[in-house]
C-alpha positions, 0 to 999 in steps of 0.5 A: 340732140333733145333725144340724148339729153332727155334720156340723160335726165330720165336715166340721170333723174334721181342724181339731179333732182335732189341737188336742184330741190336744195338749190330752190329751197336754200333760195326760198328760204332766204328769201322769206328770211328777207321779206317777212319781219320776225317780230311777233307780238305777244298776246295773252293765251286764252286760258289767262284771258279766260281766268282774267274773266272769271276772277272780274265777274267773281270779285265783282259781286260774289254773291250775285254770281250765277256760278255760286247760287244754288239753283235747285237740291242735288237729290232732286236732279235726275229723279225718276218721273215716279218720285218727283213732286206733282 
């Protein structure tokens, strides 16, 4: 009898694993429905977070802020070893 129903389902596989992947995945489905919650908290995005950031170290102190200071002349960035300054 075992011999006539596998070669069935061997035959037959095709026809009988479709209907039975929808079966589990309806059950899955709702059950994960049921068993977690849906309500997600909102956060803030890090691109805000990140511009919240800046603008309170900017109006802070505008003046002291390491961003605004001019630390060296733009000319004098990438100059060959021969022109610089010894």
């Amino acid at each position: 009898m075992w011999p006539l129903i596998l070669t069935f389902l061997r035959s037959n596989a095709v026809y009988i694993t479709l209907p039975v992947a929808g079966v589990i995945g309806f059950i899955g489905y709702n059950l994960e429905n049921l068993l977690s919650s849906k309500y997600t908290p909102y956060s803030k995005s890090i691109q805000e977070n990140r511009n919240e950031r800046l603008m309170e170290e900017i109006t802070s102190d505008p003046l002291k802020h390491e961003r605004l200071k001019l630390k060296e002349n733009v000319l004098g960035r990438n100059l060959s070893p021969s022109l610089q300054e010894k």
